[in-house]
C-alpha distance (Angstrom), angle and dihedral (degrees) to the residues before:
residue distance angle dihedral
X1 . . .
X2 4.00 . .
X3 3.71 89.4 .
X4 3.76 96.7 49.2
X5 3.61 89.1 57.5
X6 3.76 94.6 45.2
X7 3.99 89.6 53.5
X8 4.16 91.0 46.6
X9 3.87 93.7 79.2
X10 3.60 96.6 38.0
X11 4.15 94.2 43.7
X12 3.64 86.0 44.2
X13 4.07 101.7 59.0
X14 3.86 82.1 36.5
X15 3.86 88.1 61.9
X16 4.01 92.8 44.6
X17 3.78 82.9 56.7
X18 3.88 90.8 46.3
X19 3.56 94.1 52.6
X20 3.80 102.2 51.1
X21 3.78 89.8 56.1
X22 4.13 96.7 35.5
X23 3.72 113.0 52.7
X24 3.47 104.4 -135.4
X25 4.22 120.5 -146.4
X26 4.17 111.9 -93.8
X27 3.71 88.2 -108.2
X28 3.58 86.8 67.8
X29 3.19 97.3 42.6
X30 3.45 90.1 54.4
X31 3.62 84.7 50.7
X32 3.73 93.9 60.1
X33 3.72 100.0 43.5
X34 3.83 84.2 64.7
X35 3.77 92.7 46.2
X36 3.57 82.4 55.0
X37 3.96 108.3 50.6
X38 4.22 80.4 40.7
X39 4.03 91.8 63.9
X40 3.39 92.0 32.0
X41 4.00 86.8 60.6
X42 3.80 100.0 37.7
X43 3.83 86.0 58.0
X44 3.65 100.5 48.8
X45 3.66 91.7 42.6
X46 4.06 86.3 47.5
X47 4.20 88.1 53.5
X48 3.59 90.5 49.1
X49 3.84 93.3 46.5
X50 3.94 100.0 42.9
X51 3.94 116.0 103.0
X52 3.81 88.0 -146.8
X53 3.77 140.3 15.6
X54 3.98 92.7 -117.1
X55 3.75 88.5 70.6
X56 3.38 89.4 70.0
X57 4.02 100.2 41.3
X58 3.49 92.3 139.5
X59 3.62 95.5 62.2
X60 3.78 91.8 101.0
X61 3.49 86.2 66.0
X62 4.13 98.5 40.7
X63 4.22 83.1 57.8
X64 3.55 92.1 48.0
X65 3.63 90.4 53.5
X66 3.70 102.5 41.9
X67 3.60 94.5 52.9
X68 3.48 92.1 53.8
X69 4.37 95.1 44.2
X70 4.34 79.7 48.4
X71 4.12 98.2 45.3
X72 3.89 86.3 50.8
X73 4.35 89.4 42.9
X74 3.75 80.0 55.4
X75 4.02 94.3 50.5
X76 3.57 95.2 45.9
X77 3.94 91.8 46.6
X78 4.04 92.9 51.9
X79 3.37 90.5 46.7
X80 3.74 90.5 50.5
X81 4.22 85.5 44.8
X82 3.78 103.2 45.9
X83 4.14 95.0 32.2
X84 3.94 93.8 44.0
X85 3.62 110.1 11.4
X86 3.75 91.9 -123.6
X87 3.89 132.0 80.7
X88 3.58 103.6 -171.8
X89 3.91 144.6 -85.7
X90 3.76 93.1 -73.7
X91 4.15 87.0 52.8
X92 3.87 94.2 43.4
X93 3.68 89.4 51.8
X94 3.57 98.3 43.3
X95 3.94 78.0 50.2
X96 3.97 95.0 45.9
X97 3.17 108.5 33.9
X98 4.03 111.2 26.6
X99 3.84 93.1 38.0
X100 4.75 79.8 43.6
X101 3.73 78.1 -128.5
X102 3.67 101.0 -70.5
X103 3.73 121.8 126.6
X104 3.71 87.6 -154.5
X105 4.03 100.7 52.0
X106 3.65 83.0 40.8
X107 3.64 95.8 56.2
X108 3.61 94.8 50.7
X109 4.45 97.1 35.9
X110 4.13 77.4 56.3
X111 4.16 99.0 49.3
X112 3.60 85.2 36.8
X113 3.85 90.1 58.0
X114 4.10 94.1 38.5
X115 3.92 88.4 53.9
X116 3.56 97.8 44.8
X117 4.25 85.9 48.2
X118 3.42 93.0 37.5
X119 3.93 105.5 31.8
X120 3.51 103.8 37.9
X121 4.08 115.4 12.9
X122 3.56 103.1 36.8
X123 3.87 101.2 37.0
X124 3.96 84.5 48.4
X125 3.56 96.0 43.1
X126 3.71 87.8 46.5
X127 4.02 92.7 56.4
X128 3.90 102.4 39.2
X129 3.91 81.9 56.0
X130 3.69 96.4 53.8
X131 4.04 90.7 42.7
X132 4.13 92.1 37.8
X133 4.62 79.4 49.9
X134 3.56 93.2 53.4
X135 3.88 111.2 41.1
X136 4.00 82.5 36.8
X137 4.09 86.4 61.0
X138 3.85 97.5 38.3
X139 3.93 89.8 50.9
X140 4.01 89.6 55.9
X141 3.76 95.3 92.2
X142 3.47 96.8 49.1
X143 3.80 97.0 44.4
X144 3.66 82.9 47.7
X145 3.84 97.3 49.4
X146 4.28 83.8 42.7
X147 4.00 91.1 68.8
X148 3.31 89.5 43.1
X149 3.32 89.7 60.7
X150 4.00 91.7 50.7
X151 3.00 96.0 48.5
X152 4.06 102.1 57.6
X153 3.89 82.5 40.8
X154 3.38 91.1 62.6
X155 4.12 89.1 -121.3
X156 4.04 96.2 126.6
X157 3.93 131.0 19.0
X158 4.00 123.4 -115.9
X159 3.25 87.4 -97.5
X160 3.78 93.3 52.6
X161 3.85 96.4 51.5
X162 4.28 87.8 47.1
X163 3.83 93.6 53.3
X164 3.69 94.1 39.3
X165 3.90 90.1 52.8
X166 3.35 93.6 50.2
X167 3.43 84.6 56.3
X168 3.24 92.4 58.4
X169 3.91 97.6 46.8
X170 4.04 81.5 54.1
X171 3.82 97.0 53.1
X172 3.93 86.5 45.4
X173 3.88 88.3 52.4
X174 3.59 93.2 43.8
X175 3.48 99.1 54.7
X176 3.43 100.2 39.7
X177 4.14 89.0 55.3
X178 3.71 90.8 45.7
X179 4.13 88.7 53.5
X180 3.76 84.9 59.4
X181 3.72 104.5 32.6
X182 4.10 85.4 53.2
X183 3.63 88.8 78.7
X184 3.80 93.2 63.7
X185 3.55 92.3 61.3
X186 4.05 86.9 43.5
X187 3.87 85.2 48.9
X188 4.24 98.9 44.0
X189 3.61 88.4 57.2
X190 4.05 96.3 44.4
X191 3.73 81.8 50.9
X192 4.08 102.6 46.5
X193 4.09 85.3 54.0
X194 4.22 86.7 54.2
X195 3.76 93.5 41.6
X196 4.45 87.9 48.5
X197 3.47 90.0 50.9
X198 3.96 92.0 50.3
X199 3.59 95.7 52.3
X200 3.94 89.9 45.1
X201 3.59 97.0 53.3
X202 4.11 98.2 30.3
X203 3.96 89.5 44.3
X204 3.65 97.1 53.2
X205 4.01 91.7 55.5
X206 3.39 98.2 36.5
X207 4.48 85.7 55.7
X208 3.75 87.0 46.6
X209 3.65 102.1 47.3
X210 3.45 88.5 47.7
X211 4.40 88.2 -124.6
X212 3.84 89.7 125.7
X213 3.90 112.7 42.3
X214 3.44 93.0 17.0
X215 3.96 91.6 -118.5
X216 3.66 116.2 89.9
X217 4.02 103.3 -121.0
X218 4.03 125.9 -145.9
X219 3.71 113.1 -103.4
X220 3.48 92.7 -105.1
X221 3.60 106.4 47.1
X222 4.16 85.1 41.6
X223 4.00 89.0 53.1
X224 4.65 89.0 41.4
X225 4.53 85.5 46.8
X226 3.81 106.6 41.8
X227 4.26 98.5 32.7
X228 4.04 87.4 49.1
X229 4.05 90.6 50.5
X230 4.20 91.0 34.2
X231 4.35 85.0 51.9
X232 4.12 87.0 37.3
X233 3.56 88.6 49.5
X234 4.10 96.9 42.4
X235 3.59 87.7 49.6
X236 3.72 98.4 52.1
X237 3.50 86.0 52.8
X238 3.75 98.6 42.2
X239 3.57 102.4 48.2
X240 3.78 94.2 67.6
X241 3.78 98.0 33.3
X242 4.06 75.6 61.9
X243 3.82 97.1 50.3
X244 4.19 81.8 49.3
X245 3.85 88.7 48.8
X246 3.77 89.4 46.1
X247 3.71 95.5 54.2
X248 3.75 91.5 42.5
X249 3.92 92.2 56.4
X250 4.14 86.0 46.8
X251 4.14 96.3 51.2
X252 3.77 87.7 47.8
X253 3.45 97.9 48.1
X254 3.59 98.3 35.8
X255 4.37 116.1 118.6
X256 3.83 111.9 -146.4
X257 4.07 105.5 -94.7
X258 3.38 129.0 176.8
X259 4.50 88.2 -142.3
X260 3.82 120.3 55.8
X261 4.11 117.6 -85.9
X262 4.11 85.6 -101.9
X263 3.94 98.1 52.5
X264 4.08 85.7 40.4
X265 3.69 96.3 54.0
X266 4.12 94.3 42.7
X267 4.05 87.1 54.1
X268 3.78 90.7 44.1
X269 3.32 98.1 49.7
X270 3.90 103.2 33.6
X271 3.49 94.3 40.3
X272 4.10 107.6 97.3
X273 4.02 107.3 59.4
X274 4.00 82.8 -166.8
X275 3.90 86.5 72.0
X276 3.87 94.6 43.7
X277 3.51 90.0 57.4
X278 3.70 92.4 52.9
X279 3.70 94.7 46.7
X280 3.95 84.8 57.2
X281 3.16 93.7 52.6
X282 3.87 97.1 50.6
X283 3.91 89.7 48.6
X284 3.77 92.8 50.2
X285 3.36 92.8 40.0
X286 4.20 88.1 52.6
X287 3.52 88.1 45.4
X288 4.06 89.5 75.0
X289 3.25 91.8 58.3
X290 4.19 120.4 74.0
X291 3.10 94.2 -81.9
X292 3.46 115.0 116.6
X293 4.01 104.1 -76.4
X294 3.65 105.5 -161.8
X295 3.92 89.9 55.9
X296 3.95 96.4 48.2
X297 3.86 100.1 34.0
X298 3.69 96.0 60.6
X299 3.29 101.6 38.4
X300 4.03 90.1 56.7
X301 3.34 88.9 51.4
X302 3.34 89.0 54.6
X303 3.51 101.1 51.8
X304 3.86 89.3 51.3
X305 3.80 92.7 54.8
X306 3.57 86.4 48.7
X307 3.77 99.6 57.8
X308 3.69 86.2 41.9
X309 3.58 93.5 61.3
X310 3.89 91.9 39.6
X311 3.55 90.0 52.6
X312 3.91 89.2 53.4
X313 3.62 88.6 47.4
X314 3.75 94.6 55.3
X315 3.72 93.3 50.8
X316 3.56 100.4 53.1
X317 3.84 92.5 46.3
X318 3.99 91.9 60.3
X319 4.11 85.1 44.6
X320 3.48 85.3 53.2
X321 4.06 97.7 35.3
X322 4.24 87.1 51.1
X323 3.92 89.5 49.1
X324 4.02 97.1 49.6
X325 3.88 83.7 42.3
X326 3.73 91.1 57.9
X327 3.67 96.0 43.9
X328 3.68 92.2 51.1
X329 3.38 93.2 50.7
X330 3.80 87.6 55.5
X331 3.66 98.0 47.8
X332 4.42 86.8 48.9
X333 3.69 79.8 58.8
X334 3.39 100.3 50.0
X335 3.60 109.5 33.6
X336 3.92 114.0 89.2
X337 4.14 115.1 -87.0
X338 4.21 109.1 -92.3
X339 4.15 86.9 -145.1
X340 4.08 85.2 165.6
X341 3.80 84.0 99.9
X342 3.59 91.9 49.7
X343 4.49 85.2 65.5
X344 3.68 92.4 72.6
X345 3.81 121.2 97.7
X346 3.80 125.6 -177.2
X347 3.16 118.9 -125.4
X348 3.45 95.7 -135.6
X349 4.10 123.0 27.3
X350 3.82 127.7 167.5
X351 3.54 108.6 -170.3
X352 3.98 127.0 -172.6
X353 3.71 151.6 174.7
X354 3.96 126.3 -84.5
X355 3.85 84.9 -108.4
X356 3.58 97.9 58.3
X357 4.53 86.8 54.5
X358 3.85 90.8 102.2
X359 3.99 90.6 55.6
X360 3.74 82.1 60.4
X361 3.85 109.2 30.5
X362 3.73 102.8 84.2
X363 4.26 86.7 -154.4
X364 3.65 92.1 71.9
X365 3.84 94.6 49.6
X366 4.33 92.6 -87.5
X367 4.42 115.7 154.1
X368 3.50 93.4 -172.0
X369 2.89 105.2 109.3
X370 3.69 92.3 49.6
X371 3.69 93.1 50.9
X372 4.11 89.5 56.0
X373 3.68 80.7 48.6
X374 3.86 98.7 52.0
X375 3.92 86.2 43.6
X376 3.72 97.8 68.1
X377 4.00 86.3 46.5
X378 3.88 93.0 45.8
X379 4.24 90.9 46.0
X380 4.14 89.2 40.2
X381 4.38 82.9 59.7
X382 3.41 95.3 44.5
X383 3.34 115.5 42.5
X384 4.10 100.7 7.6
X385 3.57 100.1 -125.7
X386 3.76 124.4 119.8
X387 3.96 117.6 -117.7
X388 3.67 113.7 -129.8
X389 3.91 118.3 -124.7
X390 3.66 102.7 -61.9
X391 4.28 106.2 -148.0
X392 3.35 124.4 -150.5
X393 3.85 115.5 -150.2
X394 4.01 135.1 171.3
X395 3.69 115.9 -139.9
X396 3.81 133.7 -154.7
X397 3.84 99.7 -164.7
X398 4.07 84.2 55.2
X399 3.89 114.6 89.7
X400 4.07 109.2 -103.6
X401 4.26 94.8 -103.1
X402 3.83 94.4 40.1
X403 4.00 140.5 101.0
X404 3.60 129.0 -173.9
X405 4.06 121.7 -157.5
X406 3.70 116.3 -140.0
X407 3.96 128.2 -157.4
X408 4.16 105.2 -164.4
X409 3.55 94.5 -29.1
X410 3.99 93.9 -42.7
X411 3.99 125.4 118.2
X412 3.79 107.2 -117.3
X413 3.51 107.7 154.9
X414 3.72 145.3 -13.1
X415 3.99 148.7 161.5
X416 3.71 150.1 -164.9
X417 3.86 131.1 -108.1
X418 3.22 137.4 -160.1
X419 4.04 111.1 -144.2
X420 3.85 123.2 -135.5
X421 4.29 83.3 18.2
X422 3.65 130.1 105.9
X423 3.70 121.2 -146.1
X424 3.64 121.6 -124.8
X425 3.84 134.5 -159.7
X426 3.40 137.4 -162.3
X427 4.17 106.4 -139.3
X428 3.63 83.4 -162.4
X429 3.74 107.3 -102.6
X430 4.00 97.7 82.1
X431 3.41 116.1 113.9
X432 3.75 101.3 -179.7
X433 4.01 121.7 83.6
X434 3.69 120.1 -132.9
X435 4.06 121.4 -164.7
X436 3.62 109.8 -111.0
X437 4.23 144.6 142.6
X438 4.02 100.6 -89.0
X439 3.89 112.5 -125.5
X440 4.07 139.9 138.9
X441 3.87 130.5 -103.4
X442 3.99 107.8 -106.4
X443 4.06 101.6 -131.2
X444 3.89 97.2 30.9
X445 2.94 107.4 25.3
X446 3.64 104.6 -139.5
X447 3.64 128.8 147.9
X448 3.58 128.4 -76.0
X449 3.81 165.7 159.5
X450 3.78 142.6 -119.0
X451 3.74 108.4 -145.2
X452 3.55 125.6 173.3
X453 4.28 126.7 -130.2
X454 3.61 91.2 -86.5
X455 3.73 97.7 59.3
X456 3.89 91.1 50.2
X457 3.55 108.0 96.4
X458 4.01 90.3 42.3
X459 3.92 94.6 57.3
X460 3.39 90.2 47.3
X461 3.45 96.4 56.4
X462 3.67 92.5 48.4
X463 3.21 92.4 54.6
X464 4.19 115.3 -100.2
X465 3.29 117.4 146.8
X466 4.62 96.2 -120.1
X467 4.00 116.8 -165.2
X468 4.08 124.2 -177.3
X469 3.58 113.7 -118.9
X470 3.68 99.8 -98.5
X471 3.60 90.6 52.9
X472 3.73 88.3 62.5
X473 3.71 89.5 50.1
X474 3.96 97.0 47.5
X475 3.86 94.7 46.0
X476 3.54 90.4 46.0
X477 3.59 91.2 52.4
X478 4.36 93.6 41.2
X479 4.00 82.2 58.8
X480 3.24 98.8 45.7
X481 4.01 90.4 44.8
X482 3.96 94.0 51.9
X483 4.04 88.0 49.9
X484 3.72 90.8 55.0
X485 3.75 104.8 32.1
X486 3.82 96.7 96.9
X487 4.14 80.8 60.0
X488 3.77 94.3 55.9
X489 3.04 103.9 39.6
X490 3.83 98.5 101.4
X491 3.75 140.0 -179.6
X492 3.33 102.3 -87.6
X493 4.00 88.0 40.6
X494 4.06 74.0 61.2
X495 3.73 95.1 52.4
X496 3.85 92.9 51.3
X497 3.61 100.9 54.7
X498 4.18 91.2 40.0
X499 3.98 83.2 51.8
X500 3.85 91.2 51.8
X501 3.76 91.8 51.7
X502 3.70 93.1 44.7
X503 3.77 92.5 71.4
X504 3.95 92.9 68.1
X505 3.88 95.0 18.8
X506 3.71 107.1 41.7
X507 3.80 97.6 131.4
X508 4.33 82.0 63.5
X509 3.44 94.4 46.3
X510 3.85 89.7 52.1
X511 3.60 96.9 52.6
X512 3.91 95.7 49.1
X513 3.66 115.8 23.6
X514 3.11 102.0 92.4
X515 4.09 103.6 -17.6
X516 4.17 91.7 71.0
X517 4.09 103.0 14.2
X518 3.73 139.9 12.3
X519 4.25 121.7 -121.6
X520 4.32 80.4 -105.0
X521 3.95 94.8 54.1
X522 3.88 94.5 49.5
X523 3.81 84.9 35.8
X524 4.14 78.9 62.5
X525 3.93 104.6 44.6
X526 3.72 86.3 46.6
X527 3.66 99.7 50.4
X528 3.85 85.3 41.8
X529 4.44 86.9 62.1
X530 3.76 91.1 43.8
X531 3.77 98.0 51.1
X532 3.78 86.5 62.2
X533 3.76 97.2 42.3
X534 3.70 100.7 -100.5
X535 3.63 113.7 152.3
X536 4.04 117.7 -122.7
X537 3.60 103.2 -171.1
X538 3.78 86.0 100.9
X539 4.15 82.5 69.4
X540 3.80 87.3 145.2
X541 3.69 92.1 71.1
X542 4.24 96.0 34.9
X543 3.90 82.2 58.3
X544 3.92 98.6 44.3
X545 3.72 83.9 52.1
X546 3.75 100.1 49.3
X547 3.71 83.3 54.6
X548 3.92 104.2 53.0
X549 4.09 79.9 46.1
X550 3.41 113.9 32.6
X551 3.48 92.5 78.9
X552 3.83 95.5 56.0
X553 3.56 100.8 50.4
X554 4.23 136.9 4.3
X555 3.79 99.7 -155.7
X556 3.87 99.7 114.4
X557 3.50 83.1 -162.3
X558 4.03 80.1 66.9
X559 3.18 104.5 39.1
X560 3.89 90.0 49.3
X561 3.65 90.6 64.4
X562 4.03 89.2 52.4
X563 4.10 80.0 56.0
X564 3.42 99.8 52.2
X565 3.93 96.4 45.1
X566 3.55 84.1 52.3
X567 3.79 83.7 59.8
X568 3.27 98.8 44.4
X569 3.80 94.7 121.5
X570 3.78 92.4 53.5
X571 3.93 88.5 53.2
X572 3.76 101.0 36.9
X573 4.19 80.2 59.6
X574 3.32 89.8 48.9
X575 3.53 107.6 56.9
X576 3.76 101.2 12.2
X577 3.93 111.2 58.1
X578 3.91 96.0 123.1
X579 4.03 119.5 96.7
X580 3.68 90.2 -120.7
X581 4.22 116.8 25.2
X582 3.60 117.2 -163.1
X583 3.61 111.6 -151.7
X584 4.03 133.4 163.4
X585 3.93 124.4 -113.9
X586 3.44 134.4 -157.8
X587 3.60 129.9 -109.6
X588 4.02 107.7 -111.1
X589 3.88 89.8 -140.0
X590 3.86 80.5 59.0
X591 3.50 96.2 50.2
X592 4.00 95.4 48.8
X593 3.96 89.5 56.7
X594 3.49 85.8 45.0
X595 4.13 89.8 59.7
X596 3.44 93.3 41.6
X597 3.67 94.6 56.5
X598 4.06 89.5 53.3
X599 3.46 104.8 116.8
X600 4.06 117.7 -157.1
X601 3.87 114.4 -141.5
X602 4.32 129.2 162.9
X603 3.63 83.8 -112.1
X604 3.79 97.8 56.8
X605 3.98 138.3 -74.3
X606 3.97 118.6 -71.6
X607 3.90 125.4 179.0
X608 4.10 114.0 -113.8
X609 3.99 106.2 -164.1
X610 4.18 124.6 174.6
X611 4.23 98.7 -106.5
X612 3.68 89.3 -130.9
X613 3.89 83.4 59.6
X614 3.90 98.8 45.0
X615 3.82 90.6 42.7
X616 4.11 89.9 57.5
X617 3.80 84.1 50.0
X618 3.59 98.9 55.7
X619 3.95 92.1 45.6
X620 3.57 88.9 52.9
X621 4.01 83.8 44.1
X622 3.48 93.2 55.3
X623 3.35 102.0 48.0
X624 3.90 93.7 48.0
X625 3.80 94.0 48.6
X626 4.06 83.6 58.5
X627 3.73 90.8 59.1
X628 4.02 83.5 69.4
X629 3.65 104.4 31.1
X630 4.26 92.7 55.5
X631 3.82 83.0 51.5
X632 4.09 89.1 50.1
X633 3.85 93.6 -119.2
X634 4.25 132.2 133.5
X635 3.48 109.4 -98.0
X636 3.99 107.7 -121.1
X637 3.59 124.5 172.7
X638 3.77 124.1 -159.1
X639 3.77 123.6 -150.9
X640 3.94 142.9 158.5
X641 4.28 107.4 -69.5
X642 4.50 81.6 -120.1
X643 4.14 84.5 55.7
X644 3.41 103.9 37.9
X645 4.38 109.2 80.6
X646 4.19 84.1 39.9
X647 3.97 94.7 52.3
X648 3.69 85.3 44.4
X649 3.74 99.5 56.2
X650 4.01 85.7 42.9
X651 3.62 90.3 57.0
X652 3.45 100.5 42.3
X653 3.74 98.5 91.0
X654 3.75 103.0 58.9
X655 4.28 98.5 26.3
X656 4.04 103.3 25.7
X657 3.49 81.0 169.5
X658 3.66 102.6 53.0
X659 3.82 111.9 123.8
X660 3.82 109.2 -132.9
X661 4.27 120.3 -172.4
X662 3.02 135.3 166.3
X663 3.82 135.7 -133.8
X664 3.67 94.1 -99.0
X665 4.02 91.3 55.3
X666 3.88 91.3 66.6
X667 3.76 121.5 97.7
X668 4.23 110.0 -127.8
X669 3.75 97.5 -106.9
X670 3.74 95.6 35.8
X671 4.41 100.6 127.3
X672 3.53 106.9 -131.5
X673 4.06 128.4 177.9
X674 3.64 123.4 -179.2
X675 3.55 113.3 -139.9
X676 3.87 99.8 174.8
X677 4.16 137.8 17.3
X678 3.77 124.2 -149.1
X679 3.83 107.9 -138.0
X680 4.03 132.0 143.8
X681 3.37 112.8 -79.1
């Protein structure tokens, strides 16, 4: 069955083709020209019954075709015409009875038709299209930037914001097709005029030369024969290219409704009893006049009945609306709490004060949304992970100026702005003082001033270092984000990304997920990277790793060290991009105690030093890491690949931001100069 309807299209055009090169028998013509007026219907009738346009995205296509299957109708008729003298019963009675058997009426019933197609529906049809194609393409962004927006607000799902731009994608398409595919329409009726006028004129000297029927005819009964079976055959012809205009000119101008265009337009129009009342009142009041009272007098009674009983209607729906209202209100009350939506934390949730709302509403001239936006793009090129949902929430318990950062559901981190001020900072080479409301940076801590617009330009020129208030906010909140990301990334996070690579990598994915390691164990070594800012957008080369290692050891610990010497090109840019690097190493007696206080457990390896010991180290730490800081450099320290992921955890107390590599990590002809050693004094 799902190959016969592939093959219906395709054996369809086929036999349009077949037909304008094969004469078919009048029978079958006949045949056709019912076909014809049949799809011509059960389109029009599907435009007018649609709810939206996209349900009918194909309809670009349908006109295409039915153009084509009524151009080659019209061949085979005016072959059938000129070669015979006769098209058929359907022609003759389109000629008989539609035209009433006059060649006159049926001249004019058949330009009457063409103009109104031509004239009227097609040329409007033709323009609303190009007009509905262009505002429908220069509304894309916004739209686009819209679901954004509900999405981070927490308004739709992700699943919500992917169907409804698709939808969008699919109205742009539509549109754009039915711009083009107007001009068939335009084109069939430009043609059906030409192809009249050829069987008018050819007709009448083929009947009088006797070439068609053999019998050379009089003028007049030439002129009566071939115009009545030219208008019969213009007329089968144009009444469904009209029923394809019709629906054309519907789709195009149809508005998105959740009811069909037929229930829509009966509860627009009949929707206001005031204006049935007036109506009624203009009939009756027409039907003194001499015009024809028993048609007007009735009906305006009529009308006035109707808005009486409309307006009855109306009132005893908002009776009935307020009663259900306060009976659901009562059972809400009653019925037992559902607190099962209350479980779910976001991952991510940046709450703030009623006087931060205009940062956020984008009607009072607020971006940030689209900064939160831009952040999950900038983080998802950085470090290759993808940002869960950030919300956006407004808070009454928070103080009017402030915002709190959540991580699932827990306070992490959080500020105060001042609105309508710009924050300045001093990068520690400006001299010059600037007036300002004293305060402190919210992630670093530093120093720094509120200034308002004026003061601006003057700061800048000094020297300071001014951000907007939602800059503060969305830096805050990238910061925050990159500390935490090895936290959210989660298993099905995992999943997603292993999926993605899986469509140009399947043979990896096959031989480690889950022969070698399980979704949670990569889940691990990945999370591992991330917590010390190593980028896994490269997840091709993370995964080819895990499988050359996975099978010789299943510490993640382990086999996240194989990862990140993989990397080591990606880190070595990172953190070594001057000619000469200066870096601090570890003293190898250090490392060797180090080793031996590695204790092996079924839950993984941890280091076990003497405090006396560890405290010496982190003097000797400190003071080394000052070396770098007074010359305004990154710490780094360098150790042996076996030390490295121990020293790091020992660290991570009193320098979480420490960066720690190993030997292995460096790129060959990466300069390095040690300027310090961490030993036990």
């Amino acid at each position: 069955m799902g190959k016969l309807r592939q093959m219906i299209l395709g054996v369809f055009i086929v036999a349009i083709i077949m037909i304008i090169m094969v004469p078919p028998p009048s029978y079958i013509l006949d045949f056709l020209f019912m076909i014809n007026i049949f799809i011509s219907l059960l389109i029009l009738l599907d435009a007018i019954y649609s709810k939206k346009s996209l349900e009918m995205s194909l309809f670009p296509t349908m006109l295409l075709v039915t153009t084509l299957f009524r151009l080659a109708l019209n061949i085979c008729s005016t072959r059938l015409i000129l070669g015979k003298g006769y098209g058929g019963e359907v022609v003759a009675t389109f000629g008989e009875f539609v035209a009433g058997g006059n060649m006159v009426v049926g001249c004019i019933i058949f330009a009457i038709i063409v103009i109104i197609n031509f004239m009227v529906i097609t040329k409007g049809s033709d323009r609303v299209a190009e007009v509905t194609a262009r505002f429908t393409l220069d509304a894309m962004p916004g739209k686009q930037m819209a679901i954004d927006a509900d999405l981070n607000t927490g308004i739709i799902t992700e699943d919500e914001a992917k169907a409804r731009r698709q939808e969008i994608q699919d109205e742009a398409s539509f549109y754009g097709s039915m711009d083009g595919a107007s001009k068939f329409v335009k084109g069939d009726a430009s043609a059906g005029l030409v192809i009249t006028f050829i069987n008018l004129v050819g007709g009448i000297a083929l009947g009088m030369t006797g070439l068609a029927t053999g019998t050379p005819l009089p003028f007049g009964e030439a002129v009566k024969l071939y115009t009545l079976m030219t208008i019969g055959d213009g007329l089968v012809g144009q009444v469904p290219a009209l029923m394809i205009s019709t629906a054309t000119g519907i789709l195009v101008t149809k508005a998105t409704s959740d009811s069909d265009i037929s229930g829509a337009v009966v509860k627009q129009l009949f929707n206001i009893p005031l204006t049935l009342y007036i109506a009624g009142g203009v009939m009756m009041f027409l039907g003194l006049t001499p015009l024809p009272t028993y048609f007007f007098m009735p009906f305006g009674l009529f009308l006035i009945y109707c808005g009486y009983s409309l307006e009855r209607a109306q009132k005893l729906a908002e009776i009935k609306t307020e009663i259900t209202s306060d009976d659901s209100e009562v059972e809400e009350i009653r019925k037992p709490e559902n607190v099962i939506s209350l479980l779910n934390v976001d991952p991510i949730l940046l709450i703030f004060g009623y006087g931060l709302i205009p940062l956020v509403d984008s009607n009072q001239g607020g971006d940030l949304l689209d900064r939160v936006v831009m952040i999950r793009r900038q983080i998802a090129l950085e470090l290759g992970a993808v940002v869960p949902v950030i919300r956006l929430r407004d808070d009454i318990k928070l103080s009017p100026n402030q915002y709190r950062i959540l991580i699932k559901g827990v306070d992490v981190a959080g500020g105060e702005i001042m609105f309508d001020h710009y924050m300045a900072m001093n990068p520690g080479y400006v001299e010059e003082e600037i007036d300002g409301i004293e305060t402190v940076e919210p992630y670093l801590g530093l120093p720094a001033l509120w200034i308002s617009e004026s003061q601006r330009e003057r700061a800048e020129a000094f020297g300071y270092t001014v951000v907007d208030p939602p800059a503060i906010i969305a830096t805050h909140l990238t910061e925050v984000i990159r500390n935490n990301l090895h936290e959210l990334l989660s298993r099905q996070d995992v999943q997603n990304l292993i999926d993605n690579v899986k469509e140009n990598h399947s043979v990896l994915i096959e031989e480690l997920v889950p022969k070698q390691m399980s979704i949670g164990d990569i889940q691990k070594v990945l999370a591992n990277l991330l917590r010390e800012g190593v980028s896994i957008r490269d997840l091709v080369t993370v995964l080819e790793t895990l499988a050359d290692y996975s099978n010789i050891t299943r510490d993640t610990d382990m086999l996240t060290e194989y990862a990140r010497q993989a990397l080591r090109r990606a880190i070595s840019q990172k953190y070594f991009i001057e000619e000469s690097n200066k870096v601090i190493t570890l003293d190898p007696q250090l490392e060797q105690e180090i080793m031996n206080s590695v204790q092996q457990t079924e839950q993984g390896s941890y280091i076990s030093m003497d405090p006396d010991r560890t405290q010496k180290v982190f003097s000797s730490l400190n003071k080394e890491i000052s070396k770098l800081t007074s010359m305004g450099l990154q710490p780094i320290i360098l150790t042996s690949p076996i030390v490295r992921t121990y020293f790091k955890r020992l660290v991570e107390q009193i320098a979480p931001d420490l960066v720690v590599l190993s030997y292995n990590e460096l790129e060959p002809n990466a300069e390095i100069q040690s300027i310090g050693m961490v030993g036990i004094a």
